[in-house]
C-alpha positions in Angstrom: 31.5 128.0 330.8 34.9 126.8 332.8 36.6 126.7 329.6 35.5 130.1 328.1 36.4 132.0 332.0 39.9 130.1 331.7 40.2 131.8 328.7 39.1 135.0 329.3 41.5 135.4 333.0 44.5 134.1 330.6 43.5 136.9 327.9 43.3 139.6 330.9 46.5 138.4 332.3 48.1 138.9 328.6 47.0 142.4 328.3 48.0 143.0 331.8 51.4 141.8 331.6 51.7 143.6 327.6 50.7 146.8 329.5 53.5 146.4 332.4 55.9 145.7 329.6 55.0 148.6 328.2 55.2 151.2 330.5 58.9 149.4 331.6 59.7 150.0 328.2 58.3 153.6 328.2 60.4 154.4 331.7 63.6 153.1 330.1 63.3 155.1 326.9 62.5 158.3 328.4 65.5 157.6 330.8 67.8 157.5 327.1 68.5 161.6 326.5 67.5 162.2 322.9 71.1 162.5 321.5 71.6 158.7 322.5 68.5 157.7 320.8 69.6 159.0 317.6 72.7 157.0 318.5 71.3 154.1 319.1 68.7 154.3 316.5 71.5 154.5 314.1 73.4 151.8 315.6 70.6 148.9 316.0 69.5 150.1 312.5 72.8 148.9 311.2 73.0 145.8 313.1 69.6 144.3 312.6 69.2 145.5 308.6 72.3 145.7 307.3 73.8 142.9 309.7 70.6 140.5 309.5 70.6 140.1 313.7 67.1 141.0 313.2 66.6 137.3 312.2 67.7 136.4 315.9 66.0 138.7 317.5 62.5 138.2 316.0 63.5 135.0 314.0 64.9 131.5 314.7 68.6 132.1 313.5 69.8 131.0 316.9 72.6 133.2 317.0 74.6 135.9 314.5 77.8 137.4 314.6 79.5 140.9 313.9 83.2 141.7 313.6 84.3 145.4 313.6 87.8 146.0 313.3 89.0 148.9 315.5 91.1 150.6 312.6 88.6 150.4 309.8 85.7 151.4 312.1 84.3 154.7 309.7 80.9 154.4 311.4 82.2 155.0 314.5 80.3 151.4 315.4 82.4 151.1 318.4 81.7 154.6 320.2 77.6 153.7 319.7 78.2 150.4 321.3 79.6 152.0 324.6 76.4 153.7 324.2 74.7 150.9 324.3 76.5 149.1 327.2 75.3 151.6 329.4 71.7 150.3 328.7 72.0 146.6 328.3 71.5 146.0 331.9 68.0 145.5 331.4 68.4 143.4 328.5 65.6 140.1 329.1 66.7 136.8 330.1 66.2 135.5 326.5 68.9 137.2 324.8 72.1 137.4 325.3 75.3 139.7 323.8 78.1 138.4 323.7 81.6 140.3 323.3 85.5 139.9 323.1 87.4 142.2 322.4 90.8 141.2 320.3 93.8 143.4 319.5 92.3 144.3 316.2 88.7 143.8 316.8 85.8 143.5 318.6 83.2 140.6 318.4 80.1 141.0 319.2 77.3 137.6 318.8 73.4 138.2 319.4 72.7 135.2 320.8 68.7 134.0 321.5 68.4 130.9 324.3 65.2 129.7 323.2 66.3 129.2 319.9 69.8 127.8 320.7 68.3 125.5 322.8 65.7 124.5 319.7 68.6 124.0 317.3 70.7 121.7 320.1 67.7 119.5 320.7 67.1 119.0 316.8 70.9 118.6 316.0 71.6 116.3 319.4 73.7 113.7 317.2 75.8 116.1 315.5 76.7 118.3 319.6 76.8 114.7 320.6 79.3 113.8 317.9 81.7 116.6 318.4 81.5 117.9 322.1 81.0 114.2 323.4 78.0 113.3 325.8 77.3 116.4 327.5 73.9 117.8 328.3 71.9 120.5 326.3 72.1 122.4 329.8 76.1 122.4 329.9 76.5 123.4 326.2 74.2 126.6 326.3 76.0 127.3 329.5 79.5 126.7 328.3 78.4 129.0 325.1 77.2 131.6 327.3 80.4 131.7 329.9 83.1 131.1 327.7 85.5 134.3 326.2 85.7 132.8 322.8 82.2 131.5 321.7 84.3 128.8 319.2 85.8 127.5 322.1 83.0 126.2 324.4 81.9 124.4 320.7 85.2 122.4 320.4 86.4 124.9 318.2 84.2 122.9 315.4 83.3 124.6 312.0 80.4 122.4 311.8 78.5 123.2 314.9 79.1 127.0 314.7 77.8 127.1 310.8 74.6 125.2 312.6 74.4 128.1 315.4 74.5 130.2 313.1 71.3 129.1 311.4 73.6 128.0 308.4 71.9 124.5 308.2 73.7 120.7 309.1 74.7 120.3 305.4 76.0 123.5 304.4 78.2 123.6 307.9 79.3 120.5 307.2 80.6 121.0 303.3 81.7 124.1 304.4 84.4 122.7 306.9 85.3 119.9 304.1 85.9 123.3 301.7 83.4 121.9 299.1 83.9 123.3 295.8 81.5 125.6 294.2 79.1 126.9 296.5 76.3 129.3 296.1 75.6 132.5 298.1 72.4 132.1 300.1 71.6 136.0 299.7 71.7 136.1 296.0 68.9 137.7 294.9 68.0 139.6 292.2 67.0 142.5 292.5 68.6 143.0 295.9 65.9 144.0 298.2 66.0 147.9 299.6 65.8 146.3 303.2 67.4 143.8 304.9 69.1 140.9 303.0 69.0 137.4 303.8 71.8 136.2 305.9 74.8 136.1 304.0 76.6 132.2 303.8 77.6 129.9 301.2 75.3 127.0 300.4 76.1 123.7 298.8 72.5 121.8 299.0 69.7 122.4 297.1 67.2 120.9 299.5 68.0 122.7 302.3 68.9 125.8 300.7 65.5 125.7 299.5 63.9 125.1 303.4 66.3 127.3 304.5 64.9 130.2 302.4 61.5 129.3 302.6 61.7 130.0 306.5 64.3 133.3 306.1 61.8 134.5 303.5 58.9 134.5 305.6 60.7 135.8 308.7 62.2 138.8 306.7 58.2 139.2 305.5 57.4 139.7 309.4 60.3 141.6 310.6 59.4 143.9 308.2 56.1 144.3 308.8 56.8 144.5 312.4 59.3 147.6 311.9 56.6 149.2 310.1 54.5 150.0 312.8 56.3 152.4 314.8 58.9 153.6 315.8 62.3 151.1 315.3 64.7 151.9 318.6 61.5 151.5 320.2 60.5 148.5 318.6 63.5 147.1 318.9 64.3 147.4 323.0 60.9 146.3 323.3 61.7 143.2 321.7 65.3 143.1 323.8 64.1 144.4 327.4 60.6 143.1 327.4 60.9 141.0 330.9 
């Protein structure tokens, strides 16, 4: 009986705190004029399909990247991102966008905590190797302050491949410029929505494991963009406290 009322207060608490979230979420979208929506509708459309940061926000891809260089910006990318900036205030304590701008371009990396942590803790002898003995604490930290994201990682190939959800032996072939590597995304037919992430692999075992999990996130992001609408889906998943 103890057991089934523990349960039942943790389930009311669930839907009570889903609810809150909800009507935050609700509050901050009606405080978006329409126009800006569209905008950012448009603009979160392009980076979470056609950029794959869907796979950090709703996956385990612990962080992804986008370059957007000012001159060659024909989607006007940049402009919708100012947009954006005026919103991502109440971005949750989970994620984290990173930017630097450089003379030519802007950088922008999606980075999730949980799952940064995740892939320090399973990968502690290769951070170990490379950035010396310093705690999982300090690294995320020294990711998260630093202007250039490659700096605070010792400038290392290796271990940014790794954030990047790459896998340990593709980052590390990939920094000794194996020869003959084989594009993770290449499938055929190319799906209508959103690819896998786009890298060059060298092992078969872990390209298999690799797609295996970015297969069956890509089966749920989907489904959960199906049901409803996507900016909203989307900030929910960003601002949800």
């Amino acid at each position: 009986m103890i057991r089934y009322l523990k349960f039942l207060m943790s389930f009311i608490f669930c839907v009570a705190v889903n609810s809150i979230q909800a009507t935050q979420i609700s509050s901050i979208l009606k405080s978006i004029p329409i126009y800006e929506q569209q905008i950012l509708t448009v603009m979160f459309r392009q980076l979470m399909l056609d950029d794959q940061f869907a796979y950090t926000l709703f996956g385990s891809k612990p962080i992804t990247h986008k370059g957007i260089f000012f001159n060659t910006d024909t989607q006007n990318f940049i402009a919708s991102w100012k947009v954006w900036k005026k919103y991502s205030h109440h971005i949750n304590d989970n994620f984290v966008f990173l930017e630097q701008s450089l003379p030519e371009l802007l950088e922008i990396h999606l980075v999730n905590k949980k799952s940064v942590v995740q892939c320090i803790e399973s990968n502690t002898h290769v951070f170990e190797e490379i950035l010396g003995a310093k705690t999982l604490q300090e690294i995320l930290e020294d990711i998260l302050q630093a202007e250039d994201i490659f700096d605070a990682i010792g400038e290392s190939q290796v271990l940014y491949g790794i954030l990047l959800g790459y896998g340990i032996e593709n980052a590390r072939e990939f920094d000794i410029d194996l020869q003959d590597p084989i594009p993770f995304n290449r499938e055929t037919p190319k799906p209508n929505r959103l690819n896998l992430p786009y890298f060059q692999t060298y092992s078969a075992r872990e390209r298999t494991d690799l797609r295996h999990t970015y297969e069956n996130e890509r089966r749920r992001i989907l489904s959960i963009y199906s049901k409803g609408n996507f900016l909203e889906i989307t900030l929910t998943q960003l601002l949800a406290p």
